[in-house]
Structure formats: C-alpha cells, structure tokens
NUKETOR-577716 format. One record per residue: residue number from 0; residue in one letter; y, z, x of N, C-alpha, C, O in turn. Coordinates in Angstrom, 2 decimals. Layout:
N
 resi resn      nv      nw      nu     cav     caw     cau      cv      cw      cu      ov      ow      ou
  NUM    a       Y       Z       X       Y       Z       X       Y       Z       X       Y       Z       X
...
END
This chain:
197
 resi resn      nv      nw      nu     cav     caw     cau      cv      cw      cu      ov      ow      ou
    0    x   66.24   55.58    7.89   65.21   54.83    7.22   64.95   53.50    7.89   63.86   52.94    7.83
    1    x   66.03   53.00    8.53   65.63   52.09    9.07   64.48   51.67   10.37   63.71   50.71   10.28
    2    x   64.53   52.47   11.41   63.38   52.57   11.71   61.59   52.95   11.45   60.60   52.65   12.11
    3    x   61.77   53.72   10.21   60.71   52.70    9.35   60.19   51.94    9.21   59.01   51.86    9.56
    4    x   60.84   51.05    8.64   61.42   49.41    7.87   60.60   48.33    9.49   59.97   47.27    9.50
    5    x   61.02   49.26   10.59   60.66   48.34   11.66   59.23   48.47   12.20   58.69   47.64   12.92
    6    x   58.58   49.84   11.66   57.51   50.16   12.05   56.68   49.85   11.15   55.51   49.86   11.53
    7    x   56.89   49.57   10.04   55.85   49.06    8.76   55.37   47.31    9.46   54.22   46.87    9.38
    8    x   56.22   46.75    9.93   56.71   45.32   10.12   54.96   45.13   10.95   53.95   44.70   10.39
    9    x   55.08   45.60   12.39   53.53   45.55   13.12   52.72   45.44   12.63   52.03   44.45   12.42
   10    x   52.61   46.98   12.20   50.98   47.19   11.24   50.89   46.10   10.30   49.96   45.31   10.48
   11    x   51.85   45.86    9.09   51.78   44.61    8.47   51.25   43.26    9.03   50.62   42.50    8.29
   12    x   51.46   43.00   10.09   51.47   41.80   10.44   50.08   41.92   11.21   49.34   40.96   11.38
   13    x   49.81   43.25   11.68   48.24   43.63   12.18   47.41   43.23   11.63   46.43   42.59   12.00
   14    x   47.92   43.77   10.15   46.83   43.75    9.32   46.34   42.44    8.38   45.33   42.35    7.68
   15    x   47.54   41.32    8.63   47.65   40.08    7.72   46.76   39.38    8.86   45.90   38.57    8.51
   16    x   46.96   39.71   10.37   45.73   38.71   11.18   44.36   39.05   11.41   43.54   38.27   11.90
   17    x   44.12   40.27   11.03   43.12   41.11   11.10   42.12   40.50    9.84   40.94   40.17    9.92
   18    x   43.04   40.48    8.66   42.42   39.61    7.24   41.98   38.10    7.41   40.90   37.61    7.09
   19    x   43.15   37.43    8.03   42.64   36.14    8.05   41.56   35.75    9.24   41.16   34.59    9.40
   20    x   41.14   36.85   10.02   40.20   36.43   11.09   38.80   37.00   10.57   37.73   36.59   11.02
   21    x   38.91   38.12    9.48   37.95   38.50    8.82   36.98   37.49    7.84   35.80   37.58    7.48
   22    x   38.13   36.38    7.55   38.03   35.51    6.36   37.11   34.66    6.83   35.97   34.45    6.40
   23    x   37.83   34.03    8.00   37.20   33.16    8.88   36.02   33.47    9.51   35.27   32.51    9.35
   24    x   35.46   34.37   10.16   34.18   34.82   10.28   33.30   34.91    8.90   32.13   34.52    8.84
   25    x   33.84   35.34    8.08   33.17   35.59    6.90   32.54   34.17    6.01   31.64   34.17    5.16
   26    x   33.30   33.04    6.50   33.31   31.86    5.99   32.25   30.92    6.89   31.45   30.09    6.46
   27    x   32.50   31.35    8.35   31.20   31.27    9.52   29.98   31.29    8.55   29.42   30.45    7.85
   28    x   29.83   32.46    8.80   28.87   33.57    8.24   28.01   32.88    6.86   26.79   32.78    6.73
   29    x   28.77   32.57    6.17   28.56   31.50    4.76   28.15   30.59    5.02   27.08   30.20    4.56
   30    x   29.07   29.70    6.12   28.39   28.19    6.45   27.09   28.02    6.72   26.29   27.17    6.33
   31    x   26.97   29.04    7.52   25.44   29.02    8.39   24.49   29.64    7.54   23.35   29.76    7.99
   32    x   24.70   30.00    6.53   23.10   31.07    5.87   23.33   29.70    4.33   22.40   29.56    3.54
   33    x   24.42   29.00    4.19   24.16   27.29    3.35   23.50   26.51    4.00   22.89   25.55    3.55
   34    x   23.54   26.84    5.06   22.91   25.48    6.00   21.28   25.87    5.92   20.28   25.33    5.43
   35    x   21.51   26.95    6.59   19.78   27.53    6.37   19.05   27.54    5.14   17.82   27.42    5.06
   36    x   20.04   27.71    3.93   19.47   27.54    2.71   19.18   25.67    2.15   18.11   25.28    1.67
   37    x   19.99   25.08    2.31   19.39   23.78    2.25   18.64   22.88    3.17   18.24   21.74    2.95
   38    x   18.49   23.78    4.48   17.26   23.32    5.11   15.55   24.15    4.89   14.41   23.86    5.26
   39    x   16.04   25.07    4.24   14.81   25.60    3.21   14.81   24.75    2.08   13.64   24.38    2.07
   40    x   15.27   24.30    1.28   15.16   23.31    0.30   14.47   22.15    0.69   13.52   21.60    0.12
   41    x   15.15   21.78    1.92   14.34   20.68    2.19   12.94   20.93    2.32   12.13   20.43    1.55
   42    x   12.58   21.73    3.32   10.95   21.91    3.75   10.09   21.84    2.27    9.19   21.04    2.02
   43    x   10.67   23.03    1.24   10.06   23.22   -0.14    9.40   21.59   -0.43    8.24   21.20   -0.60
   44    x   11.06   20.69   -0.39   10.90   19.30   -0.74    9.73   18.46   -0.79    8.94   18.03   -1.63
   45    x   10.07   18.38    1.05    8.57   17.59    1.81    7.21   18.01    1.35    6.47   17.10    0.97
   46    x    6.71   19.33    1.31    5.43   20.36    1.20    5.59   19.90   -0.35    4.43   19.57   -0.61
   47    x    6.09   19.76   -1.11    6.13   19.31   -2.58    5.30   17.97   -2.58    4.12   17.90   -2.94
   48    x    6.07   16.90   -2.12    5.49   15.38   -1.90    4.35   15.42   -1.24    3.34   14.96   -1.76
   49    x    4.34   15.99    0.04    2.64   16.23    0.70    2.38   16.51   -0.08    1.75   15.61   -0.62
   50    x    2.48   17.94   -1.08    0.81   18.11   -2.54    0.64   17.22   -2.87   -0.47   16.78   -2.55
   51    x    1.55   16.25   -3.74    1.69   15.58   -4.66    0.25   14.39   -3.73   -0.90   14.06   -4.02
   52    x    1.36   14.08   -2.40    0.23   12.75   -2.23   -1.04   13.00   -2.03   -1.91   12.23   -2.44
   53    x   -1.27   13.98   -1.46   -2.71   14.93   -0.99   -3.41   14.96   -2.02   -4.60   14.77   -1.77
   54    x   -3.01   15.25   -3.78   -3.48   15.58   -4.92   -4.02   13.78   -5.53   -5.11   13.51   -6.04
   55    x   -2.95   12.89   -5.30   -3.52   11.39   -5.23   -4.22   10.85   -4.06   -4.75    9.78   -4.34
   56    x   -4.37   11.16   -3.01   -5.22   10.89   -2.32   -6.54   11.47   -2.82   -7.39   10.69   -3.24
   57    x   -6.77   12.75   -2.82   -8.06   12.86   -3.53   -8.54   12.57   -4.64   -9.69   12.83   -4.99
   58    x   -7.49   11.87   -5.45   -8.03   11.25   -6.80   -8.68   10.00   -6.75   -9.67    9.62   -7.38
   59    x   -7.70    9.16   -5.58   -8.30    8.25   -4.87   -9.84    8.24   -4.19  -10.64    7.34   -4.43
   60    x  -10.04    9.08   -3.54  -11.11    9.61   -2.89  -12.30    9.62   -3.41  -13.36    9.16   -3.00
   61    x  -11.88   10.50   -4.91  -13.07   11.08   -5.73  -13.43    9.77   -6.55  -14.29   10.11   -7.36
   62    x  -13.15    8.48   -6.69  -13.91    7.58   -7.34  -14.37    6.76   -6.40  -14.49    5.61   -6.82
   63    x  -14.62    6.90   -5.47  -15.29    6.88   -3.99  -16.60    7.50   -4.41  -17.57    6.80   -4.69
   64    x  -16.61    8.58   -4.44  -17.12    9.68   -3.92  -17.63   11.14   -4.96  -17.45   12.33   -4.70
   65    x  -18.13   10.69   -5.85  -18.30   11.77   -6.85  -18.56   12.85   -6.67  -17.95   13.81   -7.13
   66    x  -19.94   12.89   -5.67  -20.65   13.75   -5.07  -20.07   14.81   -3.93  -20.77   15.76   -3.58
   67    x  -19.10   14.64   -3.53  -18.23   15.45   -2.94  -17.20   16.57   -3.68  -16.11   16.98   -3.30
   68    x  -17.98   16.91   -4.90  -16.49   18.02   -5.87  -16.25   19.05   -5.35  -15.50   19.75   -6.03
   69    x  -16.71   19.68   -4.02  -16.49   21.16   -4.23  -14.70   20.64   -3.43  -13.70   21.20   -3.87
   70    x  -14.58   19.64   -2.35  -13.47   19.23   -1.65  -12.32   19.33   -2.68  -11.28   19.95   -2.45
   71    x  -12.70   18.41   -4.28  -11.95   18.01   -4.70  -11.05   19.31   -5.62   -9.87   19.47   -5.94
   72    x  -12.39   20.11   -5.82  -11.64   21.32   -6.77  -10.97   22.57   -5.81  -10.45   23.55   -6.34
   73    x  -11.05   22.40   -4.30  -10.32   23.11   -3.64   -9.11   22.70   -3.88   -8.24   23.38   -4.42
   74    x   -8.96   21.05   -3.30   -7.32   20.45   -3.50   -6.78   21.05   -4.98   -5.61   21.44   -5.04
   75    x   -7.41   21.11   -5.87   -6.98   20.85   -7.22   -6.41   22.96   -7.05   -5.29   23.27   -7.45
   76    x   -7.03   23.67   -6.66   -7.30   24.93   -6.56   -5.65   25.11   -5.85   -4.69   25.36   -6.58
   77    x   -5.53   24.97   -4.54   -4.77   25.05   -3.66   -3.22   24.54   -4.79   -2.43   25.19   -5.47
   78    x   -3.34   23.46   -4.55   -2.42   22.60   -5.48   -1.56   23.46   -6.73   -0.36   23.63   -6.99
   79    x   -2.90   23.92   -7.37   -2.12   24.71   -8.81   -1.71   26.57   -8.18   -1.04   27.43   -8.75
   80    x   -2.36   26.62   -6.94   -1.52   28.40   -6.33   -0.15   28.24   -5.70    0.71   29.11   -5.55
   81    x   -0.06   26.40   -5.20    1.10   26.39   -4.64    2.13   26.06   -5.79    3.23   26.55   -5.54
   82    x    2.07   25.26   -7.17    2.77   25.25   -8.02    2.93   26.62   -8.85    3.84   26.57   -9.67
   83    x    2.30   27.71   -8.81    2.28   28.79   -9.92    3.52   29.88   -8.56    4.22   30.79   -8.99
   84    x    3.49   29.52   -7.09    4.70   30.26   -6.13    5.80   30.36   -6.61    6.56   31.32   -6.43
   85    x    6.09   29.10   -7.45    7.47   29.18   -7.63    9.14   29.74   -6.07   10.09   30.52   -6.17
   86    x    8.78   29.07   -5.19    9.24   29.68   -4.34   10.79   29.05   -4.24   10.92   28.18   -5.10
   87    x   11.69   29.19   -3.65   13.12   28.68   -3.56   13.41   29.33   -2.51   12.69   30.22   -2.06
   88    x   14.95   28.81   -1.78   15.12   28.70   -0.31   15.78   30.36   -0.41   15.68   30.87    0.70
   89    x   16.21   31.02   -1.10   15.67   32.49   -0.88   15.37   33.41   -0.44   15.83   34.39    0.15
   90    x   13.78   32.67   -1.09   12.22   33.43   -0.66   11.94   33.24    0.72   10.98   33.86    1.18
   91    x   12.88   32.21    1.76   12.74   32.28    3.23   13.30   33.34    3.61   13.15   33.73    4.77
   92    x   14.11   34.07    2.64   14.72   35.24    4.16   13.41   36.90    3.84   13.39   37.93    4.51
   93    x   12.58   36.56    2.70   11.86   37.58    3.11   10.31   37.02    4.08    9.63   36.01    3.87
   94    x   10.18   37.85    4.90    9.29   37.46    5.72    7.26   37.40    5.20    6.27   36.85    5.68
   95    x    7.50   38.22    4.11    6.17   38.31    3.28    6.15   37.20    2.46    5.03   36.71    2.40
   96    x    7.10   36.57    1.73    6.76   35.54    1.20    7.03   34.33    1.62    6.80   33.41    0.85
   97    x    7.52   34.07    2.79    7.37   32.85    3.56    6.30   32.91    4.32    6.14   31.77    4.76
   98    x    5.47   33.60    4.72    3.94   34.16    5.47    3.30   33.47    4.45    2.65   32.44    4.63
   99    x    3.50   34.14    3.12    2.55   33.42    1.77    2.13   32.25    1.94    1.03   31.74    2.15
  100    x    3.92   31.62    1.74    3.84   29.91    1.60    3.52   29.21    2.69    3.36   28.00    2.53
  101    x    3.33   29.82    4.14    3.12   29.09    5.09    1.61   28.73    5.13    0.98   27.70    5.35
  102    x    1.16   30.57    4.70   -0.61   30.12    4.22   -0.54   29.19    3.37   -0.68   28.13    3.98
  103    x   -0.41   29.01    2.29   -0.98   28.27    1.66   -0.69   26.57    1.85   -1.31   25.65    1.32
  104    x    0.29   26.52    2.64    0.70   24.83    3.09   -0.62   25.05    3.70   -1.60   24.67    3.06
  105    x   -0.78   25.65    4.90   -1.98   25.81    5.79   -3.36   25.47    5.29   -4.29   24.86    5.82
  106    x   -3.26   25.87    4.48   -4.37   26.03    3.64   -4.93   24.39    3.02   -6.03   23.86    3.17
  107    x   -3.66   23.87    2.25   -3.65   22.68    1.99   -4.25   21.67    2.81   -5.05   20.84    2.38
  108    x   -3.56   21.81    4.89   -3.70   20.98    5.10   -5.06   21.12    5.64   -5.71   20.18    6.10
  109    x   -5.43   22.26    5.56   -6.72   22.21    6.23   -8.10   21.98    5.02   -9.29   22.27    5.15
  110    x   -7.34   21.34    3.82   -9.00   20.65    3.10   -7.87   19.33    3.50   -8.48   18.42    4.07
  111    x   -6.79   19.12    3.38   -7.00   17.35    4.09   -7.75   17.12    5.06   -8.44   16.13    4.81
  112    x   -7.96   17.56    6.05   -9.12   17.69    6.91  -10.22   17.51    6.55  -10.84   16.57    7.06
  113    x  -10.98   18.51    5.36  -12.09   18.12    5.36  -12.28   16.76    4.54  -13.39   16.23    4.40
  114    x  -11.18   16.29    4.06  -11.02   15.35    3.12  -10.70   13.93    4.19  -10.38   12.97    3.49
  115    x  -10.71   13.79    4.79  -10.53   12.97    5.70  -12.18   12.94    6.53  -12.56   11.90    7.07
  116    x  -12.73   13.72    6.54  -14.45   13.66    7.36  -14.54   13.07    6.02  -14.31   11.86    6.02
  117    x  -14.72   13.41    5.26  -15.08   12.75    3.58  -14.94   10.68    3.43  -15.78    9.81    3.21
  118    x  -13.53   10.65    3.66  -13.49    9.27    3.73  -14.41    8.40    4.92  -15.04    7.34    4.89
  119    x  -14.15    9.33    5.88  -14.73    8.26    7.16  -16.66    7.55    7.06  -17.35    6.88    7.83
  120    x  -16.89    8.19    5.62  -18.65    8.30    5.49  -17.92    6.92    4.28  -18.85    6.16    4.00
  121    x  -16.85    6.55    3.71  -16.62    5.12    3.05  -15.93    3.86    3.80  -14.79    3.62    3.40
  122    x  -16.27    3.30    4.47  -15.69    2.22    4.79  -14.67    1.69    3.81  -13.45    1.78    3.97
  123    x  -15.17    1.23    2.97  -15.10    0.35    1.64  -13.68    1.24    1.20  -12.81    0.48    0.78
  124    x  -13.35    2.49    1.22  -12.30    3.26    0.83  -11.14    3.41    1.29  -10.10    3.76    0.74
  125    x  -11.45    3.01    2.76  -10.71    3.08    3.91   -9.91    1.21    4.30   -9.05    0.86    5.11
  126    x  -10.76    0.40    3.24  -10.12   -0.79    3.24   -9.00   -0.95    2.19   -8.02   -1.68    2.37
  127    x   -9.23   -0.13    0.94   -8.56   -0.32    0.20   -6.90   -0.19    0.04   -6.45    0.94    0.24
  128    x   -6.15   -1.03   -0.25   -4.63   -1.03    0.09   -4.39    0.28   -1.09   -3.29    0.79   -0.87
  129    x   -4.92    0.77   -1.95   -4.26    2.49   -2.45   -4.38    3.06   -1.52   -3.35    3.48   -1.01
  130    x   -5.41    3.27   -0.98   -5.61    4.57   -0.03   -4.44    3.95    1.15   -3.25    4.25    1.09
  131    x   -4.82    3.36    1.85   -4.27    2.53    2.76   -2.51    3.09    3.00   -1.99    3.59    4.00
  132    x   -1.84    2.71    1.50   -0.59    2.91    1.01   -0.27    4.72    0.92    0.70    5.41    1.27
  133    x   -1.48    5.02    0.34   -1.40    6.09    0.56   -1.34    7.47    1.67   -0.71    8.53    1.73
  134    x   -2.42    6.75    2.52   -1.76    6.88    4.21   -0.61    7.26    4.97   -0.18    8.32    5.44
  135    x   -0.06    5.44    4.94    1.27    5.65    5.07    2.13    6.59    4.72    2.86    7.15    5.54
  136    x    2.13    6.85    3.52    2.91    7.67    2.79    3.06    9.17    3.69    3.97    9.82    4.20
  137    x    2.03    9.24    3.58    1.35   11.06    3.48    1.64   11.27    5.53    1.79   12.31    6.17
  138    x    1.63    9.95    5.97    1.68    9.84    7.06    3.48    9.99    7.69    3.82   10.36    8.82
  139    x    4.17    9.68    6.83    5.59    9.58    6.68    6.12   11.01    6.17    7.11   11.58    6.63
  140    x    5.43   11.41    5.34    5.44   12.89    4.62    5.23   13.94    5.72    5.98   14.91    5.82
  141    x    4.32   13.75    6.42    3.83   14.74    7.77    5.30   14.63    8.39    5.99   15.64    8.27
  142    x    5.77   13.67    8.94    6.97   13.33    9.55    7.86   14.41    9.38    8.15   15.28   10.20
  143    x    8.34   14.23    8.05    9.25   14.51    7.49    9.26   16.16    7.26   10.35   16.72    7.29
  144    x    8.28   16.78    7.07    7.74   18.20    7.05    8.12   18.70    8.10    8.63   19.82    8.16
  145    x    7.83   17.53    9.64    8.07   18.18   10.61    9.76   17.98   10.98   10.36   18.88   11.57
  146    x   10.25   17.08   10.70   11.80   17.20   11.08   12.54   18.08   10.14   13.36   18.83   10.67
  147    x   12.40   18.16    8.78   12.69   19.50    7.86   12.34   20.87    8.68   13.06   21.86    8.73
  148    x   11.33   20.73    9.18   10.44   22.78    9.73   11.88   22.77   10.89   12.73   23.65   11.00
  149    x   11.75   21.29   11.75   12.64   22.04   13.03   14.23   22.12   12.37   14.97   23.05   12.70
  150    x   14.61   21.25   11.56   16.17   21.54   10.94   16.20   23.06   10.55   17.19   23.69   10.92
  151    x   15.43   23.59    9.99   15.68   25.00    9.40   15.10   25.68   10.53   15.83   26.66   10.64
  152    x   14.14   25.75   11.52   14.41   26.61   12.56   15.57   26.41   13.71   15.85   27.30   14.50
  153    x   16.14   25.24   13.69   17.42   25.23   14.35   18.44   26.07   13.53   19.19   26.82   14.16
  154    x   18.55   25.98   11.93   19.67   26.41   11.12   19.26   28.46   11.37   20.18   29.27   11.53
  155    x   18.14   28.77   11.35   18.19   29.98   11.35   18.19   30.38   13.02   18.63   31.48   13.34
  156    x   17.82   29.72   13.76   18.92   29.97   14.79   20.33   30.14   15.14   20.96   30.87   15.91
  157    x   20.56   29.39   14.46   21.94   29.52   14.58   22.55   30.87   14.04   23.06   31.83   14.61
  158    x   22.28   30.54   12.57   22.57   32.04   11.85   22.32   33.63   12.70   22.97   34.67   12.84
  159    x   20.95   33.07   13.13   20.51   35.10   13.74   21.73   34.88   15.00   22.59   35.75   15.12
  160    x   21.73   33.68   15.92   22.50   33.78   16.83   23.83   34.82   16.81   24.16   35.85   17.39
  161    x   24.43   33.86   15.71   26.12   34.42   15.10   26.25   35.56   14.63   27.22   36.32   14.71
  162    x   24.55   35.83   13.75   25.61   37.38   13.20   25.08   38.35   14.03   25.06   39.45   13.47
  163    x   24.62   38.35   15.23   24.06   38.97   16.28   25.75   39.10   17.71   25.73   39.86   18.68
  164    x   26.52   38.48   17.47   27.28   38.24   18.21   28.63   39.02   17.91   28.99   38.51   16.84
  165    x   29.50   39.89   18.22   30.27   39.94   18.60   31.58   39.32   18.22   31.97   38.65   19.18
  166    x   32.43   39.27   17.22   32.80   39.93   16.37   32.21   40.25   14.86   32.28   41.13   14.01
  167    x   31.40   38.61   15.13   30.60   38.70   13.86   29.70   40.05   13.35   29.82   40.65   12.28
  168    x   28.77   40.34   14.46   27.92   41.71   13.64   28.41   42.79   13.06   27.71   43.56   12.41
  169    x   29.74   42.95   13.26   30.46   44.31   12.93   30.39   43.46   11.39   29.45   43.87   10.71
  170    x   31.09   42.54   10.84   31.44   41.91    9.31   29.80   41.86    9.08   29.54   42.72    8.23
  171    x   28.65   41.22    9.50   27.72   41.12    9.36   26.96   42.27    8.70   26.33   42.15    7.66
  172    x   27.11   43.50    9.49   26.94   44.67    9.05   27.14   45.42    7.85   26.51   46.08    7.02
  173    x   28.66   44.92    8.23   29.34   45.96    6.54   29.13   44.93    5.20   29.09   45.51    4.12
  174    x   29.00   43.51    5.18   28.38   42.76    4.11   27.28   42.49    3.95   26.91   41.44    3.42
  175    x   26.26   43.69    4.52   24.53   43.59    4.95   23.88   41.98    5.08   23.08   41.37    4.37
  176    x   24.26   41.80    5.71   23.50   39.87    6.41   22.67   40.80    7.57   23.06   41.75    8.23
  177    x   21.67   40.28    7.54   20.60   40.88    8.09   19.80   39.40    8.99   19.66   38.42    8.26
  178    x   19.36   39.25   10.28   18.35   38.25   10.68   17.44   37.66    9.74   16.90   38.36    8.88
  179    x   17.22   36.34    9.82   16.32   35.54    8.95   15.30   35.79    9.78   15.60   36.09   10.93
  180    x   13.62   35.70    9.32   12.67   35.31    9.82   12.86   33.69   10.03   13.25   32.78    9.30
  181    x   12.33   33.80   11.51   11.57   32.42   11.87   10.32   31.72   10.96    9.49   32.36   10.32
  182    x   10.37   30.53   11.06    9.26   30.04   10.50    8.04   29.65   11.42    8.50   28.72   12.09
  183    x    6.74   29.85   11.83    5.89   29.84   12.62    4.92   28.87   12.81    4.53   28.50   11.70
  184    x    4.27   28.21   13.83    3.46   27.74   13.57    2.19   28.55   13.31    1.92   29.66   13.77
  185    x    1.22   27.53   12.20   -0.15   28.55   11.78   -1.01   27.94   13.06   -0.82   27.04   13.88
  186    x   -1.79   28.66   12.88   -2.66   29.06   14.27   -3.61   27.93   13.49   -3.73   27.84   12.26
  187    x   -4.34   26.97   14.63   -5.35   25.73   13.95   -4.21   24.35   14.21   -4.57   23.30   14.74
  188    x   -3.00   24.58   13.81   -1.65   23.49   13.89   -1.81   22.45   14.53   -1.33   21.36   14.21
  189    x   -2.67   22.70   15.73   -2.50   22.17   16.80   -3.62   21.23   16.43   -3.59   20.08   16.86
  190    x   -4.64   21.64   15.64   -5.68   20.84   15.14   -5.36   19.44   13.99   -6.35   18.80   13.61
  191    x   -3.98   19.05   13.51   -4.19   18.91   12.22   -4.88   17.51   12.35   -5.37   17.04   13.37
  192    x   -4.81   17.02   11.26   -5.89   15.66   11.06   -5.20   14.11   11.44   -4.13   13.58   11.12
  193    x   -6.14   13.75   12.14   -6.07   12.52   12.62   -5.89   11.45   11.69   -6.93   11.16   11.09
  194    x   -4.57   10.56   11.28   -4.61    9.54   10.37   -4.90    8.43   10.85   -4.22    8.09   11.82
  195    x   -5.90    7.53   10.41   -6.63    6.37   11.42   -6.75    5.48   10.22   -6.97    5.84    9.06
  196    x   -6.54    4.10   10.73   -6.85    3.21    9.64   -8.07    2.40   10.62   -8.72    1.46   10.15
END
C-alpha cells in the first residue's frame, strides 16, 4: 500500500497547482472585463452630461431664437430616446445595442451642429456669459467623451487580447467569456462642430 500513498502525492500536488493557476487566470480574466465595465460607465457618464448640456444649451438658444423649433424639438426628441435606452455597461458587450447607442449619441451630435449654424445668425447670444459658460462646459464634456471612448477601447483591448491568448482561452472558453465589440467611430466624426467664441 505504500506505494500508493506515494503515487497519490504527484497527482495531488498536480492538481493543487493546476487550481491555483486556474484561479489566477480566472481572476485576470475578472480584472479586465471590471475594467472594461467601468470604462463603459464612464462613457454612459460623459454622453449623459453632453445631453444634459446640449438640452441647456438649446434652452439657452431658444430664447434667442423662437423661430427656430423644429432644431429645438429634435434635441428635445433625441434627448427623451436617449433617456427611455436605459443602457448600462453590459449593454457594451452586445454589439446591437452599443450600434444603437452609438447612433443615437451620433445623432445628438449632429443637431448640435445644426444648432450651432443657429447661434452664429445671434451675435448678441454668442456674447452672453450663459451660453459662453455653457461652451466651455460642453467643450470640456467633448474632452472627456473622448478620453472615456479611448479608456474603454484600450480596456477592451486588453480583455479580447487575454482571453484570445494562451492559457487564458482554454478557461475563457469553458466559462464562455467571449470577445467584446469595439466601439467605432460614426462615419461624419470627422465632421463634428466647431466651438468658436
């Protein structure tokens, strides 16, 4: 029996490093799809505050400007499809509903646009320290949208990297972690609006 006793001993000890290296990948694996998830939080964040200021900028706007409503009930339009999404960091790993929300940011920024040809016909609007303040803001907000977009396309880099790799994809596999979609630029991007005081 004793040689047994000596052959249980290996496999045992196989199998106790085999667990703790499982753990450790597995804990990888975790870090990186938290990271990706609170750099989806963030973006939600920013794209939150852009409505918000975008929605006071045109409130601003519209006592300017009465005669301009169809601008104003788009913002107002846009505004209440992006609050009724209800979206959370999630909804980034399916690729249909981050397409959604990317339209409809898109969407957003492209009546700031037309909302911006809008101001440039007020001088008088364009002096005023709300708008002015408001600028800034929205101008700081753009910023921030954009260092949030690249944090979470660095974080889901990382992630597809790792569980694409070698020892990881085998654990990856059998606990179905699957590649995140990228987040894209929308086509027009390259256009967005000029903030000018």
């Amino acid at each position: 029996m004793k040689p047994a006793n000596w052959a249980f001993i290996p496999i045992a000890l196989i199998v106790i490093v085999v667990g703790f290296l499982s753990m450790g990948y597995y804990n990888t694996i975790q870090d990186l799809a938290e990271k990706q998830n609170a750099t989806a939080a963030e973006i939600i964040n920013q794209y939150q505050r852009r409505a918000d200021l975008i929605t006071n900028l045109a409130n601003t706007v519209k006592g300017y400007s009465n005669h301009e409503q169809s601008i104003f009930t788009e913002i107002a339009n846009s505004r209440a499809k992006l609050g009724s999404m209800q979206i959370n960091p999630d909804d980034f790993r399916d690729p249909a509903k981050l397409e959604a929300y990317e339209d409809a940011q898109q969407t957003l920024q492209s009546q700031l646009s037309k909302l911006m040809v809008i101001v440039e016909n007020y001088p008088d609007l364009k002096a005023s320290n709300l708008y002015q303040n408001l600028m800034v803001q929205l101008e700081g907000t753009e910023n921030r949208v954009a260092v949030a977009r690249n944090r979470n396309i660095e974080a889901v880099r990382e992630y597809n990297t790792l569980i694409r790799r070698f020892p990881y994809v085998l654990l990856a596999k059998v606990l179905g972690y699957s590649p995140l979609p990228q987040m894209s630029a929308a086509p027009g991007i390259e256009q967005a609006p000029v903030i000018s005081f």
